[in-house]
VEXMARMAR-205288 format. One record per residue (C-alpha): residue in three letters; z, y, x. Coordinates in Angstrom, 1 decimal, padded with zeros to 4 digits, m for minus. Each point is the difference from the previous one (the first is absolute). Example, Ala and Ser with C-alpha at 12.3 -4.5 7.8 and 13.67 -1.06 7.14 Angstrom:
<atom><residu>ala</residu><c3>007.8</c3><c2>m004.5</c2><c1>012.3</c1></atom>
<atom><residu>ser</residu><c3>m000.7</c3><c2>003.4</c2><c1>001.4</c1></atom>
//
This chain:
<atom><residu>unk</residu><c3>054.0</c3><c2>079.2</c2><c1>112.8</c1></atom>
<atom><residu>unk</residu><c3>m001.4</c3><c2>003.0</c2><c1>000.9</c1></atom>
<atom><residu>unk</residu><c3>000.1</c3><c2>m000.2</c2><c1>003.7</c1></atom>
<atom><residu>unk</residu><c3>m001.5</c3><c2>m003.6</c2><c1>m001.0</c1></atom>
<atom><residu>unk</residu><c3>m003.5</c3><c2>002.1</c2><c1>m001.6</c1></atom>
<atom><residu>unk</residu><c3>000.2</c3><c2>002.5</c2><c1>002.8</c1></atom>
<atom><residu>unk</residu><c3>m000.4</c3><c2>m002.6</c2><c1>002.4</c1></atom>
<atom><residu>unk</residu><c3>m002.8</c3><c2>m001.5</c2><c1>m001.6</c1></atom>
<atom><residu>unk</residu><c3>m002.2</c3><c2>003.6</c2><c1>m000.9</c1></atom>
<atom><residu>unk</residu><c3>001.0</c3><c2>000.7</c2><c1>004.1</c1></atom>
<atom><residu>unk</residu><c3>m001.9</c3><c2>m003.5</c2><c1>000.5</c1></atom>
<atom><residu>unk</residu><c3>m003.2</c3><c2>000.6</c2><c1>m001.9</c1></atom>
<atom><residu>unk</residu><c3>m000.2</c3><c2>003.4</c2><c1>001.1</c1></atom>
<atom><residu>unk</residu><c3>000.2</c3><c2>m000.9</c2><c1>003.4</c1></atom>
<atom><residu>unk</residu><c3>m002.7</c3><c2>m003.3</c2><c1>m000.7</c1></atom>
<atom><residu>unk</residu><c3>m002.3</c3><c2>002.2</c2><c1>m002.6</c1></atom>
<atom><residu>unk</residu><c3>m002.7</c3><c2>001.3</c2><c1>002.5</c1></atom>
<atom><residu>unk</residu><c3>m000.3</c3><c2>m003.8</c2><c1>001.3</c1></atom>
<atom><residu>unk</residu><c3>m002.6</c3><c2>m001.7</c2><c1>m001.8</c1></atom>
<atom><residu>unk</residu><c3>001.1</c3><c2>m002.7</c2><c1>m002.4</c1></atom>
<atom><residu>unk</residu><c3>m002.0</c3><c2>m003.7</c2><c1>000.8</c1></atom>
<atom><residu>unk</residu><c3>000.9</c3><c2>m002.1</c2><c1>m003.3</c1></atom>
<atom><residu>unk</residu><c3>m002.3</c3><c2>001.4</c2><c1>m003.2</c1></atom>
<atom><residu>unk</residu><c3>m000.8</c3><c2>m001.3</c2><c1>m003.3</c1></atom>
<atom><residu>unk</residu><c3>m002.5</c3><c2>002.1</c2><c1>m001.6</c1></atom>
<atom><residu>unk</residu><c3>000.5</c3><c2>m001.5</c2><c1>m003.3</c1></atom>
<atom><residu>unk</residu><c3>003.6</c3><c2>001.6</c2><c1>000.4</c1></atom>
<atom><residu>unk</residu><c3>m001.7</c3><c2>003.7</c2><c1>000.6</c1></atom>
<atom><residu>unk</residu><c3>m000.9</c3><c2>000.2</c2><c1>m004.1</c1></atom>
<atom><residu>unk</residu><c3>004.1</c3><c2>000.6</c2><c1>m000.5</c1></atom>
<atom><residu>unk</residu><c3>001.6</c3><c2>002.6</c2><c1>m000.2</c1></atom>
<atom><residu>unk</residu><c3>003.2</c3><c2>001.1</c2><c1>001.8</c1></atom>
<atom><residu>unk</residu><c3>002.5</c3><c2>m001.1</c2><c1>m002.8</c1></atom>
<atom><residu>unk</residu><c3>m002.1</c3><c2>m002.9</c2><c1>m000.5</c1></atom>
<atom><residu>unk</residu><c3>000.5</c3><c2>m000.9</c2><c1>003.9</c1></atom>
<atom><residu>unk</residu><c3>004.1</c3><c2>000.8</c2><c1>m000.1</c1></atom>
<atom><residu>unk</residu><c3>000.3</c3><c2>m002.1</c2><c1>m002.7</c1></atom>
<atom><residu>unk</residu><c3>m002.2</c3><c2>m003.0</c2><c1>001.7</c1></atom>
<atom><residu>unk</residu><c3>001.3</c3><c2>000.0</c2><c1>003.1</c1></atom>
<atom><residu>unk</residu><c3>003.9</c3><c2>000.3</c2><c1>m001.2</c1></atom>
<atom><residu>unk</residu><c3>m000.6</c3><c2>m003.1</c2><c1>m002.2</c1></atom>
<atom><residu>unk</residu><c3>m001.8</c3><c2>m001.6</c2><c1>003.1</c1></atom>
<atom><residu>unk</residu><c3>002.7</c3><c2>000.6</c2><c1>002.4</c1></atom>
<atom><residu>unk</residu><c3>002.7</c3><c2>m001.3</c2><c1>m002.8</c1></atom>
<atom><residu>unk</residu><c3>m002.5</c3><c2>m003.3</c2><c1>m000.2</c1></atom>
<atom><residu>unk</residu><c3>000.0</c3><c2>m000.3</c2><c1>003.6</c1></atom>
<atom><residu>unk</residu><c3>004.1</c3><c2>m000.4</c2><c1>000.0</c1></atom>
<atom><residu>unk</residu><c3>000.3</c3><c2>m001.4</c2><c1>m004.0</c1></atom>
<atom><residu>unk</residu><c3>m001.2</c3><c2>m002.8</c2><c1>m000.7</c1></atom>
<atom><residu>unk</residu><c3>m002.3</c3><c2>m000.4</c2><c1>002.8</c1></atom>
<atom><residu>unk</residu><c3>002.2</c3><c2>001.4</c2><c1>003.9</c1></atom>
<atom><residu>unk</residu><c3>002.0</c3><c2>m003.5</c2><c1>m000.1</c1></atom>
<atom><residu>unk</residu><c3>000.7</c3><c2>000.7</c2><c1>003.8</c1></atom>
<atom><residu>unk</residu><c3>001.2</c3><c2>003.5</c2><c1>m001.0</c1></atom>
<atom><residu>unk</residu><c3>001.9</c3><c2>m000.9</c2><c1>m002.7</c1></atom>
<atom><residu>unk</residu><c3>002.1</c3><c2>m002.7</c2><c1>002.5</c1></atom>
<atom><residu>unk</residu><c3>000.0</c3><c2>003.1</c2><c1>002.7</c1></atom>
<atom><residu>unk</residu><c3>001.4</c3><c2>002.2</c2><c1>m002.8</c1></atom>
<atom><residu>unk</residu><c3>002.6</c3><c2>m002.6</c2><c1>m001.2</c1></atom>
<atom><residu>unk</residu><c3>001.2</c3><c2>m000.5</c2><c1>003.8</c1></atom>
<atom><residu>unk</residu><c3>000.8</c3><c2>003.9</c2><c1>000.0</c1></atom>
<atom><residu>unk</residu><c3>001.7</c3><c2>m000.5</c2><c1>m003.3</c1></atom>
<atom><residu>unk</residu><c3>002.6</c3><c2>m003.3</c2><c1>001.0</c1></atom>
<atom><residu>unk</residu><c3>001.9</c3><c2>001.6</c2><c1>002.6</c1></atom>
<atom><residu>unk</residu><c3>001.1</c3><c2>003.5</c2><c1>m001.6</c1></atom>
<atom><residu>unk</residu><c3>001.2</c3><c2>000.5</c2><c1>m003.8</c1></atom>
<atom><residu>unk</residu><c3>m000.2</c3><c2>003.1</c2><c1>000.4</c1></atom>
<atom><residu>unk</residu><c3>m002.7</c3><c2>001.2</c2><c1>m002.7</c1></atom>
<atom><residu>unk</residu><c3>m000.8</c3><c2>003.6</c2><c1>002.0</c1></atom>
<atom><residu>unk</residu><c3>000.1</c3><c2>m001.6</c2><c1>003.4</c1></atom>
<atom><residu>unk</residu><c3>m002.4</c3><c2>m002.9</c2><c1>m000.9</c1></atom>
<atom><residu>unk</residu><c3>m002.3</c3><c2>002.7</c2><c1>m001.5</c1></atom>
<atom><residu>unk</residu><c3>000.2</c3><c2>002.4</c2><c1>003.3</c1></atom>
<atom><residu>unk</residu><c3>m001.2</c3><c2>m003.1</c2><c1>001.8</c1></atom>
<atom><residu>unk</residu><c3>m002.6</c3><c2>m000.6</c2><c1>m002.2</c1></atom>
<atom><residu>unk</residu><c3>m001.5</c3><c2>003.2</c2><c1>000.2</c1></atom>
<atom><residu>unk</residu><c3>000.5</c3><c2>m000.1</c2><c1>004.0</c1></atom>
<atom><residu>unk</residu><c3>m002.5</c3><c2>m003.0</c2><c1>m000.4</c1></atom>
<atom><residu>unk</residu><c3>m002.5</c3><c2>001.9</c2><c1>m002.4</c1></atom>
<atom><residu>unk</residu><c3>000.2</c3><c2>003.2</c2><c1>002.1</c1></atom>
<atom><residu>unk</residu><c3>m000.8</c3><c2>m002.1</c2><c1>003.3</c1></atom>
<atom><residu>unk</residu><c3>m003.0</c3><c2>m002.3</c2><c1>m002.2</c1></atom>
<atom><residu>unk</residu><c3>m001.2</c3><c2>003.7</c2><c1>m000.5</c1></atom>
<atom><residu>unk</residu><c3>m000.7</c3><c2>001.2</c2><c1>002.8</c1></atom>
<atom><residu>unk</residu><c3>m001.8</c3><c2>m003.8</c2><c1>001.6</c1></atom>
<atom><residu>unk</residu><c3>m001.8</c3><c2>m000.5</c2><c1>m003.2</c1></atom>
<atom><residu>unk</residu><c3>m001.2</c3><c2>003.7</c2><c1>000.1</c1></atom>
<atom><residu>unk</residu><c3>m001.1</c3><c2>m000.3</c2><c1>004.0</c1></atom>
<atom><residu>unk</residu><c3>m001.4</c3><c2>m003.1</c2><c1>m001.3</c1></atom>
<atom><residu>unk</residu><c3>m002.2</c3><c2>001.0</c2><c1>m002.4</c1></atom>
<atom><residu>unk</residu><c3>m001.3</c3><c2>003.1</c2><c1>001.7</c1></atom>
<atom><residu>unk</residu><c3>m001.1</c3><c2>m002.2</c2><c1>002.8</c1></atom>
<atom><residu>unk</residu><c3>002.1</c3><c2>001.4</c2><c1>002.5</c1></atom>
<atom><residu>unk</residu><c3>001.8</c3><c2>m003.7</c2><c1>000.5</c1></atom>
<atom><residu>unk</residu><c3>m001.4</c3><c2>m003.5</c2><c1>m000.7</c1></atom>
<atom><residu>unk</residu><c3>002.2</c3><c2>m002.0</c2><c1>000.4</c1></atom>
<atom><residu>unk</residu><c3>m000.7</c3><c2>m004.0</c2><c1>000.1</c1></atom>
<atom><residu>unk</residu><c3>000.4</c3><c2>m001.8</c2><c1>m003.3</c1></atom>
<atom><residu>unk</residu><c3>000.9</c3><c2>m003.6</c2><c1>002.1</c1></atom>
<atom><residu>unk</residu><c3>002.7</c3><c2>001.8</c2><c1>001.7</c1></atom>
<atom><residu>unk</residu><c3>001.2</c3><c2>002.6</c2><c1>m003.1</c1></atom>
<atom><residu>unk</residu><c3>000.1</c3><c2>m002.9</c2><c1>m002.5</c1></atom>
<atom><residu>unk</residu><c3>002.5</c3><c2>m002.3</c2><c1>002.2</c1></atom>
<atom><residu>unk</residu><c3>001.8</c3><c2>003.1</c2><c1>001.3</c1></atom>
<atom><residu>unk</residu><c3>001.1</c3><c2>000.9</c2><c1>m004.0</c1></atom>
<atom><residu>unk</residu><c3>001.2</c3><c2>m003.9</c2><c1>m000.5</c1></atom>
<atom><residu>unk</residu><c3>001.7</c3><c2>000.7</c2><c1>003.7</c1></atom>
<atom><residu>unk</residu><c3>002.1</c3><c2>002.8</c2><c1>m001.8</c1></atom>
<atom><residu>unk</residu><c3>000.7</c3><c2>m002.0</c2><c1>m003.1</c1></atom>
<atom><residu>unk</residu><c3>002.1</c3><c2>m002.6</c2><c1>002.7</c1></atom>
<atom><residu>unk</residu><c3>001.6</c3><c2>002.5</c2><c1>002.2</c1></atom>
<atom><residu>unk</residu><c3>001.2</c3><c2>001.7</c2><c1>m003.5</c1></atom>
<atom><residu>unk</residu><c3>000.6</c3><c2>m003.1</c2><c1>m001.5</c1></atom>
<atom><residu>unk</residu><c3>002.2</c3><c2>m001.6</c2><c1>003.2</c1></atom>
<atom><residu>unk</residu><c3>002.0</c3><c2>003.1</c2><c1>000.4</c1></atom>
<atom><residu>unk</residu><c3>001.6</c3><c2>m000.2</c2><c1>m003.6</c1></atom>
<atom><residu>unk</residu><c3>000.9</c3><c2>m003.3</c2><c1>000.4</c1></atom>
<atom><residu>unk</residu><c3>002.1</c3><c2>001.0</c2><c1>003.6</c1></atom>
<atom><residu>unk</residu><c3>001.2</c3><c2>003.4</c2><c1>m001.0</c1></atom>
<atom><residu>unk</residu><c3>002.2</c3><c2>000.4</c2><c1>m003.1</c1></atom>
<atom><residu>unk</residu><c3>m000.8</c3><c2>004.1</c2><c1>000.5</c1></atom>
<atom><residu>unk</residu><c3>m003.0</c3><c2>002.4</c2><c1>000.7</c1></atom>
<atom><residu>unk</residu><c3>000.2</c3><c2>000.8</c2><c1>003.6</c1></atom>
<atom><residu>unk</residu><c3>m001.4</c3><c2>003.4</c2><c1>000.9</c1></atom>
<atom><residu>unk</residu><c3>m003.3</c3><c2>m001.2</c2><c1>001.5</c1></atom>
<atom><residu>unk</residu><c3>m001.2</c3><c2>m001.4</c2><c1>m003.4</c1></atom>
<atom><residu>unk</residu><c3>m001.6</c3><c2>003.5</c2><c1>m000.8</c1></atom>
<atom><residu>unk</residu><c3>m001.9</c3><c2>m000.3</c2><c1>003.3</c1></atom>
<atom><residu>unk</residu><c3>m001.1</c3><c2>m003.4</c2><c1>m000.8</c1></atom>
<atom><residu>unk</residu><c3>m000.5</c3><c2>000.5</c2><c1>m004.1</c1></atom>
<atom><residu>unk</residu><c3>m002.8</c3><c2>003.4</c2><c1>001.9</c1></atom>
<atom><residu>unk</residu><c3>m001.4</c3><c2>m002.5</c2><c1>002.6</c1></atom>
<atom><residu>unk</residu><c3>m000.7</c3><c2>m002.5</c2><c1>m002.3</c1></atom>
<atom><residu>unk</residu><c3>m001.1</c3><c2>002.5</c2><c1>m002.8</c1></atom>
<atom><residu>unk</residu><c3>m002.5</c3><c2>001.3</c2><c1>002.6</c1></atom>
<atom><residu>unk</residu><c3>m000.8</c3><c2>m003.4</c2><c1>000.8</c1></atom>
<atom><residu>unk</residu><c3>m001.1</c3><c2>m000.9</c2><c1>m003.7</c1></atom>
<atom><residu>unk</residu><c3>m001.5</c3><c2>003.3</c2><c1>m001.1</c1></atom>
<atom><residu>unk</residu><c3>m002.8</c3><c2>m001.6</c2><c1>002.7</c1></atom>
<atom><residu>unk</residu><c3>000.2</c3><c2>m002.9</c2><c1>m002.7</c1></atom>
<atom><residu>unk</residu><c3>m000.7</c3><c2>002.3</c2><c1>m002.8</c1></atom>
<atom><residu>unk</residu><c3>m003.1</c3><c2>001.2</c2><c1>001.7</c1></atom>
<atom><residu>unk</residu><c3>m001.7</c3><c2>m002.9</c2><c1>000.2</c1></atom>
<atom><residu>unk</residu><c3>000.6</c3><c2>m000.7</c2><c1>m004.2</c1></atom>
<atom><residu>unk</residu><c3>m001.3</c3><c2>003.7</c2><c1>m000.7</c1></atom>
<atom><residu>unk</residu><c3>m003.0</c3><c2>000.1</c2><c1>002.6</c1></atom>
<atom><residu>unk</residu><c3>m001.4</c3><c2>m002.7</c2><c1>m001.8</c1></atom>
<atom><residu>unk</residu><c3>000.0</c3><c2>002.0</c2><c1>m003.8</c1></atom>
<atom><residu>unk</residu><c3>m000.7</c3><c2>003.0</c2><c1>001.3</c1></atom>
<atom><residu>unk</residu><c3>000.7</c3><c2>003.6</c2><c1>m000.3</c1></atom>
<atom><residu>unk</residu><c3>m002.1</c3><c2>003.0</c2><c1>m001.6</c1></atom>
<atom><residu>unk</residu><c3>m000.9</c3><c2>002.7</c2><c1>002.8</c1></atom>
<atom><residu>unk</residu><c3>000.2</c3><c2>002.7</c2><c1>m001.8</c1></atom>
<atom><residu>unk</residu><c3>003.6</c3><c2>m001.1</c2><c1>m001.3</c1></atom>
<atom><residu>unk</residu><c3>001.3</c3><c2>m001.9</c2><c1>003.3</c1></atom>
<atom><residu>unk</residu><c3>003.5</c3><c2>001.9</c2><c1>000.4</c1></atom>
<atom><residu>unk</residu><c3>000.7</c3><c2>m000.7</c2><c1>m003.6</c1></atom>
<atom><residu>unk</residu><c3>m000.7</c3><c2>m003.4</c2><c1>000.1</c1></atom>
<atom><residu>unk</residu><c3>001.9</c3><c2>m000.6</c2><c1>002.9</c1></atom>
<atom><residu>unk</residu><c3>003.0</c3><c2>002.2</c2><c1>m001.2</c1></atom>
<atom><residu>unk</residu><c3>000.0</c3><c2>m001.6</c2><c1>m003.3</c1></atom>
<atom><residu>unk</residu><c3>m000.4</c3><c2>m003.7</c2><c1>001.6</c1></atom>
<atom><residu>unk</residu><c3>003.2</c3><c2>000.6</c2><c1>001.6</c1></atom>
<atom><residu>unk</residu><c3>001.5</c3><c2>001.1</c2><c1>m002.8</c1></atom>
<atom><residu>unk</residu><c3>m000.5</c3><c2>m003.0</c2><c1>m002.1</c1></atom>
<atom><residu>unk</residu><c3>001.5</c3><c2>m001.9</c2><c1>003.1</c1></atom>
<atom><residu>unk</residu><c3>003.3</c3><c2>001.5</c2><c1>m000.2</c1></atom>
<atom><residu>unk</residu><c3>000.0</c3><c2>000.0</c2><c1>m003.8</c1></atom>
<atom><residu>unk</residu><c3>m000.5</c3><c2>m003.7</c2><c1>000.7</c1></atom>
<atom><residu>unk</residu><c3>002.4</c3><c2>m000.4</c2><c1>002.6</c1></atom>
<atom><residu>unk</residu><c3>002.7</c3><c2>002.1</c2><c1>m002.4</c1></atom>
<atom><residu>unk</residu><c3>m000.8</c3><c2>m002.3</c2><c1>m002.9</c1></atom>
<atom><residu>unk</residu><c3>000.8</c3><c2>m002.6</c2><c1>002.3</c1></atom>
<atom><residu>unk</residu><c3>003.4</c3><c2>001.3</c2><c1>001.2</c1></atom>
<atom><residu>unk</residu><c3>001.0</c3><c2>000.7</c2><c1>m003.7</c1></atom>
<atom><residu>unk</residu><c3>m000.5</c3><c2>m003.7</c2><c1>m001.0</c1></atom>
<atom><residu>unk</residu><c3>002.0</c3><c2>m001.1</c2><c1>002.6</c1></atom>
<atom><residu>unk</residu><c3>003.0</c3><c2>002.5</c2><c1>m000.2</c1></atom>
<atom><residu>unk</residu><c3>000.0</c3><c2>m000.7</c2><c1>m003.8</c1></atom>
<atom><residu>unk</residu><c3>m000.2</c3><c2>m004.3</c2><c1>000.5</c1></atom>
<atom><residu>unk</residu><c3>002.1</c3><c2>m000.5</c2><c1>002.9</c1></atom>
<atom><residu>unk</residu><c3>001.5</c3><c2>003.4</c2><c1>001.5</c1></atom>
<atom><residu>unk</residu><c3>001.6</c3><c2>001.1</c2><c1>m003.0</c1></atom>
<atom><residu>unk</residu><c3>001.2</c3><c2>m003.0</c2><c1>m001.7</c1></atom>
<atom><residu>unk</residu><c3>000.9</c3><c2>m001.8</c2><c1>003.2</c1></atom>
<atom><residu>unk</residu><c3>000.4</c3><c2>002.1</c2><c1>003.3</c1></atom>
<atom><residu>unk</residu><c3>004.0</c3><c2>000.2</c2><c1>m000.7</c1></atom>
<atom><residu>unk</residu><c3>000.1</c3><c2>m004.2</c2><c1>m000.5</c1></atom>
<atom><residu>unk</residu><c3>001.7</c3><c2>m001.3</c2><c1>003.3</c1></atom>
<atom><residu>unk</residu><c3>m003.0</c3><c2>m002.6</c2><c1>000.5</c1></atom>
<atom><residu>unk</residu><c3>m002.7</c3><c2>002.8</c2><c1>m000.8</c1></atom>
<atom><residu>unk</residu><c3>m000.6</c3><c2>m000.8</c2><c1>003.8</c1></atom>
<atom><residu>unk</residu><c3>000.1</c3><c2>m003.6</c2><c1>000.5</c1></atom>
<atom><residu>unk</residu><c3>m001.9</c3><c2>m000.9</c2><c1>m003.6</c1></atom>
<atom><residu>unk</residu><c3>m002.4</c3><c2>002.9</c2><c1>m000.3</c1></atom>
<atom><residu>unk</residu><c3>m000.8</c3><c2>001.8</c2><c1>003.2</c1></atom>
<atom><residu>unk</residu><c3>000.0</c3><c2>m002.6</c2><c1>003.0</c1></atom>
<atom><residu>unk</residu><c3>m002.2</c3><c2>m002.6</c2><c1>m002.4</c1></atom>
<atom><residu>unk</residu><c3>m002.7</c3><c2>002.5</c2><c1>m000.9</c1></atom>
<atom><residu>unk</residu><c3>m000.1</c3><c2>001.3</c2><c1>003.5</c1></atom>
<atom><residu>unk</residu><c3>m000.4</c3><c2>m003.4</c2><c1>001.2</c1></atom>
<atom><residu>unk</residu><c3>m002.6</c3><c2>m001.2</c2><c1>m002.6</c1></atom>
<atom><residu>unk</residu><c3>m001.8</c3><c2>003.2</c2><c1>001.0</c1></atom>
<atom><residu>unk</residu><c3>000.3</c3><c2>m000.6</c2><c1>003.9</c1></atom>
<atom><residu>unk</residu><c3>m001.2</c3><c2>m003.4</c2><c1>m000.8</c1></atom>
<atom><residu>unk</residu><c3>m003.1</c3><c2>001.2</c2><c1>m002.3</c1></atom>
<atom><residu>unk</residu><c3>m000.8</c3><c2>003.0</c2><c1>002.7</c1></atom>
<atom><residu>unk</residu><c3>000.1</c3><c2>m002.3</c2><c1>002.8</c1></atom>
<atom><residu>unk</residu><c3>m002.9</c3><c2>m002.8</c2><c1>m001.6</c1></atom>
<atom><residu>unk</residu><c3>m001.7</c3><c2>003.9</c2><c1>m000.8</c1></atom>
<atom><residu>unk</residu><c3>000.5</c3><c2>000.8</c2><c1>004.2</c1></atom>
<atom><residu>unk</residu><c3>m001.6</c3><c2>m003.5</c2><c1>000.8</c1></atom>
<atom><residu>unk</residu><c3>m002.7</c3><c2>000.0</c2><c1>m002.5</c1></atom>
<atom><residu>unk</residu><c3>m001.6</c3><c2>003.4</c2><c1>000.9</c1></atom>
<atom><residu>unk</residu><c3>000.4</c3><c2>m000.5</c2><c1>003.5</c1></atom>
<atom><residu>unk</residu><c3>m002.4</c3><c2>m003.0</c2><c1>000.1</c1></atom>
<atom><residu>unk</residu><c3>m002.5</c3><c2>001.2</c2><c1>m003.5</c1></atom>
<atom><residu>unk</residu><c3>000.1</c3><c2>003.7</c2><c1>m000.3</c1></atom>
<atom><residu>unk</residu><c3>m003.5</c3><c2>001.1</c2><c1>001.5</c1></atom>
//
């Protein structure tokens, strides 16, 4: 955890002289607790209820390991590489597409979603892929906060405090699975046949329509 905040003070520190492009004046009135607390609820929104692609992305690290602390280190390999696109994002040093970002986050959700169903074990590239892909949706996340808004005078906090509410989410999200199906059910011999290949492949199926659909209408 705390090479987790290092990495992201190193980030703003190194983005702070850059000037920020997304500001909501109304959002200037707050002040810095006000914005922490905003922004954290925001970024837990963002994932619960309202990331429904991040939640399946989240629940495709989850299926192949039942292993509570390793499912957690991969989560926060995600959140640390969403940190640091969503950060260059919003500081305008990237701008990344949106018709290319928004496919490319449904992309991950198959790739995920196909290798559970053909590997029974986490293979030691699924931390490269769970940063990739984490990098690839913290471009995601930029497009959702760019259109709120962030006070200038508070932008590192709101940033910092966004992504906190993301892994709060994400964490909320691992706990209700560990608790529903890890726990009770990870030590059943058909764990794997009844639970984790039919949720993969209803979420390969449900990322793939996703894939097709903002290919051909995401503007």
């Amino acid at each position: 955890m705390k090479k987790y905040i290092a990495l992201i003070v190193l980030l703003v520190l190194f983005t702070a002289p850059i000037q920020a492009h997304v500001i909501n004046y109304e959002l200037e009135r707050m002040s810095g607790d006000q914005v922490f607390w905003k922004y954290t609820l925001i970024g837990f929104q963002h994932i619960l209820p309202e990331g429904f692609d991040h939640i399946l992305f989240i629940t495709c690290v989850f299926l192949l390991n039942t292993n509570i602390k390793q499912i957690i280190a991969q989560a926060s390999m995600f959140t640390v590489a969403h940190t640091i696109t969503l950060g260059l994002a919003m500081y305008g040093v990237i701008n990344p597409p949106r018709n290319i970002i928004e496919p490319l986050i449904a992309i991950s959700i198959v790739f995920l979603a196909i290798e559970n169903i053909y590997f029974k074990q986490v293979k030691p590239w699924r931390l490269v892929m769970v940063f990739l892909f984490g990098m690839v949706h913290g471009m995601g996340f930029a497009g959702a906060l760019s259109q709120l808004g962030m006070p200038q005078y508070a932008f590192a906090t709101a940033l910092i405090s966004f992504n906190v509410g993301v892994e709060l989410g994400q964490l909320t999200i691992i706990l209700l699975l560990y608790f529903l199906l890890s726990k009770p059910f990870s030590q059943k011999i058909w764990y794997r046949r009844g639970i984790v290949i039919p949720m993969s492949f209803v979420i390969a199926l449900v990322a793939t329509w996703w894939t097709v659909e903002r290919i051909w209408f995401v503007v």
